[in-house]
C-alpha positions in Angstrom: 59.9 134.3 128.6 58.1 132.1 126.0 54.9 130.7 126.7 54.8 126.8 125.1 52.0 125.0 123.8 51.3 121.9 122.8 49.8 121.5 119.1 46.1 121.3 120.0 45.8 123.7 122.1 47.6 126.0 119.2 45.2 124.7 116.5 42.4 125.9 118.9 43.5 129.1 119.5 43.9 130.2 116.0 40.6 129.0 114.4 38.9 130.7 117.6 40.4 133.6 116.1 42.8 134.1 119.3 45.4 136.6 119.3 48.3 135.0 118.1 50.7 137.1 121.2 49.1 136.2 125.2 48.1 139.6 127.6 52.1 140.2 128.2 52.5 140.5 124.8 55.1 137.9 124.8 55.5 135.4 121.7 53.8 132.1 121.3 55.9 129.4 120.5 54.2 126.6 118.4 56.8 123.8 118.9 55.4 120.7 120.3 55.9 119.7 124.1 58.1 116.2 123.9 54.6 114.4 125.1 52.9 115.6 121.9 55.5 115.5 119.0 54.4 114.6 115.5 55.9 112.6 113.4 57.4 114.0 109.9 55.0 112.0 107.9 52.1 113.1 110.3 52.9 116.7 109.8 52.6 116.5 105.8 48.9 114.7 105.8 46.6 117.0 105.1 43.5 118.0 107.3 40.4 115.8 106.7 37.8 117.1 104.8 34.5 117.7 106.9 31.1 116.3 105.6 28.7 119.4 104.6 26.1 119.8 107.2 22.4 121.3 106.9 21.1 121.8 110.5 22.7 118.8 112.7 22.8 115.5 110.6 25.0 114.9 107.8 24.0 115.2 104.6 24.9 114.1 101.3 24.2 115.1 97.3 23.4 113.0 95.0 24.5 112.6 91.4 22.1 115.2 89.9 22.7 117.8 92.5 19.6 116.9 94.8 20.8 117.5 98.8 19.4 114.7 101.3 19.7 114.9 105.0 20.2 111.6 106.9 17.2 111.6 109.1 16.6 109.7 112.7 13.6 107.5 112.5 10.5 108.9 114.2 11.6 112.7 114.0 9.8 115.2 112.4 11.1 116.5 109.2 12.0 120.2 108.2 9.0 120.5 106.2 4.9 120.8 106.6 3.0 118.5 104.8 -0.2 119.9 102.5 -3.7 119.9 104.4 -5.3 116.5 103.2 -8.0 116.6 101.0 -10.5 115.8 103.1 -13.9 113.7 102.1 -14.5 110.3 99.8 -15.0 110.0 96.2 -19.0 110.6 95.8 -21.0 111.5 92.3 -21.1 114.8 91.1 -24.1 116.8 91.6 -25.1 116.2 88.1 -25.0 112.8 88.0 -26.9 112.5 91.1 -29.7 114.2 89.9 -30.2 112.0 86.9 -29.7 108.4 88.2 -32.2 106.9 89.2 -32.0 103.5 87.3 -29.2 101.1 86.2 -29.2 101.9 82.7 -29.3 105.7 83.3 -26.3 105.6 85.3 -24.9 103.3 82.2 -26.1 106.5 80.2 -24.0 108.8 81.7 -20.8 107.4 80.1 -22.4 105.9 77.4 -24.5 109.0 75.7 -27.5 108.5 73.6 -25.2 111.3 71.5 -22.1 109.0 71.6 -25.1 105.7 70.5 -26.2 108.3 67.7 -22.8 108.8 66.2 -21.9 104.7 66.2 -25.2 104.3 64.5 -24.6 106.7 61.8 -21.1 105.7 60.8 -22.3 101.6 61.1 -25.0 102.5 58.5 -22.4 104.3 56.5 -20.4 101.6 56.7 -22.9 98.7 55.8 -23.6 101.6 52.9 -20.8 102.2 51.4 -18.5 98.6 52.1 -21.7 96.0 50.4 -23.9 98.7 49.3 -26.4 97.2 51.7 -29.2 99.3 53.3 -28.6 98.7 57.1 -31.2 100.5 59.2 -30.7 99.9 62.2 -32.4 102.4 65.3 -31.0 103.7 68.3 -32.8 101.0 70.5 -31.8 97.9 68.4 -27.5 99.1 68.7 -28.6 99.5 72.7 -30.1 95.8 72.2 -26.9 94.9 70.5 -25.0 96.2 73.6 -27.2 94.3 75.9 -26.2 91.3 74.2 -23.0 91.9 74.0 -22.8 92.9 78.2 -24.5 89.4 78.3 -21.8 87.2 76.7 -19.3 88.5 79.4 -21.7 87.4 82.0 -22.1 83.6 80.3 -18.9 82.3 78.9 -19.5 80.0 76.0 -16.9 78.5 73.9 -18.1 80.1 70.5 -20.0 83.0 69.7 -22.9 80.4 68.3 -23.1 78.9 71.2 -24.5 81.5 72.8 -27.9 81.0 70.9 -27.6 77.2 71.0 -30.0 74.8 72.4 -28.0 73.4 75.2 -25.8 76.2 76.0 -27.3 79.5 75.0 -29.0 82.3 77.3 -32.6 82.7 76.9 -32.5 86.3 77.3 -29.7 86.7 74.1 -31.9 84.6 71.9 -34.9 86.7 73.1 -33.1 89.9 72.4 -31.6 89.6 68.7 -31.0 86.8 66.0 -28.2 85.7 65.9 -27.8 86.8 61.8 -28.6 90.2 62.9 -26.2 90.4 65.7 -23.3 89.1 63.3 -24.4 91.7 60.7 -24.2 94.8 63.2 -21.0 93.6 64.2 -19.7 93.1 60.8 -20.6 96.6 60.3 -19.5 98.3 63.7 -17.6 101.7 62.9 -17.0 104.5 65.1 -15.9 107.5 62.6 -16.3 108.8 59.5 -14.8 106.1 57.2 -14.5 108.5 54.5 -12.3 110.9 56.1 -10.2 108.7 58.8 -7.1 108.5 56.5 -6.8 112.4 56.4 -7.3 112.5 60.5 -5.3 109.6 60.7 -1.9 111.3 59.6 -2.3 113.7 62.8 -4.2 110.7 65.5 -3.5 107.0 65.4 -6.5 106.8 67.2 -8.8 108.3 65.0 -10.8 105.3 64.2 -12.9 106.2 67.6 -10.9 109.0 69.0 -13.9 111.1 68.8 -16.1 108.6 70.7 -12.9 107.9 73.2 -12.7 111.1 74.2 -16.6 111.9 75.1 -16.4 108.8 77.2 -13.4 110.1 79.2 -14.7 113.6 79.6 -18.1 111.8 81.1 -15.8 109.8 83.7 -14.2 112.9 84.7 -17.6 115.1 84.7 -19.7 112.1 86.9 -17.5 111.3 89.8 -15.0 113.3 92.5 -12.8 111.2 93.6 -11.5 110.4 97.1 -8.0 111.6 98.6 -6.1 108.9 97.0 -5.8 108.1 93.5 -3.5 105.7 91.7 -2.0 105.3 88.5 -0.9 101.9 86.9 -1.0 100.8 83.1 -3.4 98.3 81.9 -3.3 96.0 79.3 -6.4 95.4 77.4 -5.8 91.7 75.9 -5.9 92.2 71.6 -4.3 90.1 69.0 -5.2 93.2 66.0 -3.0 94.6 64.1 -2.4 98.1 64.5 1.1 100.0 65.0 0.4 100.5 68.9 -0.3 96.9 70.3 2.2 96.0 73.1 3.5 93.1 74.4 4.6 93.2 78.5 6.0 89.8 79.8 4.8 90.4 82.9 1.0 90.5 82.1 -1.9 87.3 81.7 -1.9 88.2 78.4 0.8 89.8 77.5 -0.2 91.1 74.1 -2.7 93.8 73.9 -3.8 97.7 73.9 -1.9 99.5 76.9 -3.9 102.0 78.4 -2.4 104.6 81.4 -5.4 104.5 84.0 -6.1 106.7 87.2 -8.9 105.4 89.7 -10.5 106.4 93.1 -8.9 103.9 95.8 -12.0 103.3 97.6 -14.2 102.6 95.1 -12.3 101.5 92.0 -14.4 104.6 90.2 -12.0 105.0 86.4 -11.2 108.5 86.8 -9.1 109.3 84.1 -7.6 107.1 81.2 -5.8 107.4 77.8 -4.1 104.9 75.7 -0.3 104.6 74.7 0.0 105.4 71.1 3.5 105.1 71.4 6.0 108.2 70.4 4.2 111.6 71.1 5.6 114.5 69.3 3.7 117.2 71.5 5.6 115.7 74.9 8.3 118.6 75.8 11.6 117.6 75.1 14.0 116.5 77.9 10.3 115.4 79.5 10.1 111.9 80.9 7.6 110.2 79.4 6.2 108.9 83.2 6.0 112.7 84.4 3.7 113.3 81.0 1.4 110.3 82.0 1.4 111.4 85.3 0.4 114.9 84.9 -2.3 114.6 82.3 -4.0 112.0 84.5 -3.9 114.5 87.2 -4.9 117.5 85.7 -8.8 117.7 86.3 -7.9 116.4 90.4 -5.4 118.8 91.0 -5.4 121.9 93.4 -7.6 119.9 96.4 -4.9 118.1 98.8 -5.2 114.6 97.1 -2.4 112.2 97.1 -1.2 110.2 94.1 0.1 106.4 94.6 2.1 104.9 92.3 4.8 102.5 91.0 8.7 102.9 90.1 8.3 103.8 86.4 6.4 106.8 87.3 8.3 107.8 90.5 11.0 110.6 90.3 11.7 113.8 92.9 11.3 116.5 90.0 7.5 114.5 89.2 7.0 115.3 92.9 7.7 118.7 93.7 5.7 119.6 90.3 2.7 118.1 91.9 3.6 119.5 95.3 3.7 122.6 93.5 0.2 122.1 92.3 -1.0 121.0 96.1 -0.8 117.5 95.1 1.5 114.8 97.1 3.3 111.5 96.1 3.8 108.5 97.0 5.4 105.8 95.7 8.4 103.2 95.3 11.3 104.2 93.1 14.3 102.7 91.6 17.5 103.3 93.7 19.4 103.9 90.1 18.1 106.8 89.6 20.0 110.0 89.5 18.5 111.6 92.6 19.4 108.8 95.0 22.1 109.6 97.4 24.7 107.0 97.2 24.8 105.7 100.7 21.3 104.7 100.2 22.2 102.2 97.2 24.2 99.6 99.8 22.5 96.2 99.6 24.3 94.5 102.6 22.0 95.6 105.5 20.6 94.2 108.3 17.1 92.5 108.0 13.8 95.1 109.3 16.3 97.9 109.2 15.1 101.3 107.8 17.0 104.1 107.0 15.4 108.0 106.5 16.6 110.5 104.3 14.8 114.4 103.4 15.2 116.8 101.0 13.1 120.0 100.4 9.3 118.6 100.2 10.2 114.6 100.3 11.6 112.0 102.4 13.1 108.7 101.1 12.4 105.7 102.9 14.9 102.6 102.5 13.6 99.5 104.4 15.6 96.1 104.1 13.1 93.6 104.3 15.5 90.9 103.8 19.1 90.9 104.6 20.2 91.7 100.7 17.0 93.6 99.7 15.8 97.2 100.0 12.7 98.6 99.1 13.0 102.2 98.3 9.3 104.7 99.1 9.6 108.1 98.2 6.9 110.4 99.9 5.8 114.1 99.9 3.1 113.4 102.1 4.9 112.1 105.9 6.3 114.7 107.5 7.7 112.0 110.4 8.7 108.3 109.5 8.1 106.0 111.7 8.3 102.2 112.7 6.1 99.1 113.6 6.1 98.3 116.8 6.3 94.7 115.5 9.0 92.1 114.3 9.1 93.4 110.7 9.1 97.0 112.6 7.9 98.3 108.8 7.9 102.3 108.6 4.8 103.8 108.2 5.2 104.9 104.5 6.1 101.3 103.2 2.7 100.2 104.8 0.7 103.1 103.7 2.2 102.2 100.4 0.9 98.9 100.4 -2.4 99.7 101.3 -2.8 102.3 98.6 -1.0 100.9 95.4 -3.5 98.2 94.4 -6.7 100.6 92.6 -5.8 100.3 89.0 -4.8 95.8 89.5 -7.9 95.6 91.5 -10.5 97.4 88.8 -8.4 95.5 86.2 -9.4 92.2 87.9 -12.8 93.3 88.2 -13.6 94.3 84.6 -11.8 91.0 83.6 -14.1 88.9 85.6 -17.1 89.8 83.0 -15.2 91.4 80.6 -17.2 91.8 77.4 -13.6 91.1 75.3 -14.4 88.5 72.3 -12.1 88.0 69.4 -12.0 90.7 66.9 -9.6 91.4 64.1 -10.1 95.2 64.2 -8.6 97.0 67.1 -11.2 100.0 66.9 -14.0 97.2 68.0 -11.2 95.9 70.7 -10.7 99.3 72.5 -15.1 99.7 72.2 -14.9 96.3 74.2 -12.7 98.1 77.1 -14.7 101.0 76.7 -18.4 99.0 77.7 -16.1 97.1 80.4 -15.3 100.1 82.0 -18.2 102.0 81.5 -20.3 99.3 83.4 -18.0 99.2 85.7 -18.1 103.2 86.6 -22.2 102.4 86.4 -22.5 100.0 88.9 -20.5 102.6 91.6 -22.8 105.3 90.5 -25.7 103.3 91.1 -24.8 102.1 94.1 -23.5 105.8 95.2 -26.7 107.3 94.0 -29.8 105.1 94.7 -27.9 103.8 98.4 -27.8 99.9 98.0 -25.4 97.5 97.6 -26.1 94.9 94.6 -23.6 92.5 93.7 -22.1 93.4 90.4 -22.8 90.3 88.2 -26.6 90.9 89.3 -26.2 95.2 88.2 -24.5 93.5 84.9 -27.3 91.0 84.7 -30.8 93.7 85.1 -28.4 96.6 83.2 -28.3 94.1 79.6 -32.7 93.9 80.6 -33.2 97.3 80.7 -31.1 98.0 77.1 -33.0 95.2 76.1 -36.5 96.5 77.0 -35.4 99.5 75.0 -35.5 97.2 72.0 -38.8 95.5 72.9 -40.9 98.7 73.6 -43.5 99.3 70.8 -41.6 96.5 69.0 -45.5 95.4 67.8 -46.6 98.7 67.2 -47.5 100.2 63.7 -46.1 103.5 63.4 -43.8 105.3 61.3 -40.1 104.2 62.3 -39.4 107.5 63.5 -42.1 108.0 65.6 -41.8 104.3 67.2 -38.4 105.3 68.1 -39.0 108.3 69.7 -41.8 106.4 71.7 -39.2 103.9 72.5 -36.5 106.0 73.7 -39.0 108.0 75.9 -40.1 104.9 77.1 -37.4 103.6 77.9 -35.9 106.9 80.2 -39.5 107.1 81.9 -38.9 103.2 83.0 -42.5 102.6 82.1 -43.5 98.6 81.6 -43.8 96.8 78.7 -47.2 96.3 78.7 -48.7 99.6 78.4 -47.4 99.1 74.8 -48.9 95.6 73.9 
């Protein structure tokens, strides 16, 4: 006798592996009860294809190959997050040691070595472009610094004005003539003017390359910054011409020097910067060019547990497991067109304070629909559960964390602009010196405070910094000595803090 079963229950037993004969050995017969019959064109459709599962929730790959799992909001991911690095951004032990006044701190970016080179070359300069004999000492270029610190502070309309009658500042036109000032300026150079043609072939920047780079490796050397870090561009306003100026809609000025920036979130301290020459022959082919910016910023921070925030040009999965490979995590928004995205995350049409959650090996995607046709798209290294607000917006936790960390490199932009020492110029080596006093004063002033423990408001630091370069001019000023042995008095003077009257 023939055992009958309905189609299911057949279906079942053979992908349980079942024997296809029962215990009596008897046949089975597959033919449908008449309660379960199938139509013909039912019984040529093919079985459905199942979705590919990792673990329990579905998952889905993206264009490049990248696998995402669809996540529940407010579960932990399959992945453990890197051990934070743990304390603020403070000085470095060397720096600490040596501050102990405004314009020391200014010193420690701005080297009496670095001063020594940009007096040299200006003589040469003055020497060799009107055959005039410019001496000029170490203490007057830090007077002509001072001066120049002190026309950021005091707008005027004209560079005249500022030793007018009615609208100069008493301490500029106690500091240098105004004849004298134009003629250092005129004269300005930061290289070797006789050989920057050869270098130039190799570096676009070699017009003060060599002075560029001394002041970066003193950022780097005078300050450990805090867990977070961010990276942004800035664009130094400049109307030179040189193959490398930029223009970006999107900025005040839109025309200008663009520089790649990374700075301490807590205390706006410049880290690590480096401008955009454009092309660069040495990046590795197939390399994004974002990755490249990303990673030499980083370099000298790396290692420690620190956590890099940053915008949608820089963002990409294979930046982030290179600096999770280097104990480094990400976070930051990124473009939904990109190749790693899964494809159900790309749907506009969602409901308003909605958030979807997706993970991959050492990230999570966050999509959050603030509005009902607008999605804002996080990618993270560093949450290893996403959740919600309790709160109307109900925003996940690494949208806000975002907000809260992506502002360093706007904010110290908007700081250095506030006194910014920028003044029309038409050569673009004397442009980028401008950025480089603007953000030198402004890693100063969090040194100082760091170091000596007070808080000083930062147009008052800008305002005693441009005295105590000044003093360095006015010190044995009236004395008759040798010129070299006036400035050495001067200089030592001037790092001892001693007062002006011991040398009246």
């Amino acid at each position: 006798m023939q055992k009958r079963f309905t189609t299911q229950k057949a279906l079942e037993l053979i992908q349980s592996s079942a024997s296809p004969c029962d215990s009596d050995g008897e046949d089975i017969d597959l033919q449908p009860d008449s309660d379960s019959e199938l139509s013909s064109d039912e019984e040529t459709l093919p079985l459905p294809k199942k979705r590919a599962r990792l673990g329990s929730e579905p998952s889905e790959t993206a264009k490049d190959g990248t696998v995402w799992r669809e996540e529940q909001v407010g579960t932990h991911l399959h992945f453990t997050p890197i051990e934070p690095y743990a304390t603020d951004g403070k000085p470095s032990a060397k720096a600490r040691r040596s501050i102990r006044s405004r314009l020391k701190s200014f010193l420690c970016f701005i080297t009496l070595d670095m001063l020594r080179s940009i007096q040299e070359w200006t003589t040469q300069h003055a020497r060799h472009t009107e055959q005039l004999d410019l001496f000029m000492d170490l203490p007057e270029l830090m007077a002509f610094i001072s001066v120049i610190i002190l026309r950021g502070v005091t707008k005027v309309p004209s560079l005249c004005d500022s030793w007018s009658a009615n609208l100069g500042n008493p301490r500029i036109i106690a500091t240098m003539d105004r004849n004298r000032f134009q003629d250092i300026m005129r004269h300005l150079c930061f290289d070797d003017m006789l050989t920057r043609s050869e270098r130039a072939e190799t570096d676009k920047f070699a017009a003060i390359s060599d002075v560029w780079g001394s002041f970066v490796t003193n950022c780097i050397a005078s300050y450990n910054p805090g867990r977070h870090i961010t990276i942004d561009e800035q664009l130094f306003p400049s109307k030179t011409r040189c193959c490398f100026l930029h223009y970006i809609a999107t900025k005040p000025d839109k025309l200008g020097i663009k520089f790649w920036v990374a700075c301490d979130l807590k205390s706006k301290y410049i880290c690590n910067v480096f401008p955009y020459l454009g092309k660069d022959p040495s990046r590795p082919s197939g390399e994004r060019l974002s990755e490249t910016v990303v990673m030499r910023l980083m370099e000298p921070f790396m290692d420690k547990g620190r956590t890099v925030t940053m915008d949608n040009f820089f963002t990409s999965l294979s930046l982030a497991q290179r600096l999770l490979s280097r104990k480094t995590t990400i976070l930051g928004t990124v473009n939904k067109r990109r190749r790693e995205i899964p494809e159900s995350a790309r749907q506009m049409d969602r409901t308003e304070f909605t958030t979807q959650v997706f993970s991959t090996t050492g990230a999570t995607l966050t999509v959050y629909a603030p509005k009902r046709k607008k999605a804002v798209y996080v990618l993270s290294s560093m949450h290893s559960v996403v959740e919600t607000e309790d709160t109307t917006k109900r925003k996940p936790n690494t949208v806000t964390q975002y907000n809260k960390t992506k502002c360093g490199v706007d904010v110290m932009d908007q700081m250095a602009r506030e006194y910014s020492v920028c003044a029309g110029t038409r050569r673009w080596p004397v442009a980028v010196f401008y950025n480089m006093i603007d953000m030198a004063a402004l890693n100063a002033h969090v040194l100082y405070q760091a170091c000596i423990g007070v808080q000083e408001r930062r147009v008052d630091f800008l305002v005693e910094l441009a005295k105590e370069l000044a003093n360095s001019h006015e010190v044995g000023s009236d004395l008759t000595l040798p010129p070299g042995i006036r400035r050495s008095v001067q200089i030592a003077a001037m790092l001892a803090g001693l007062p002006l009257k011991l040398f009246h």
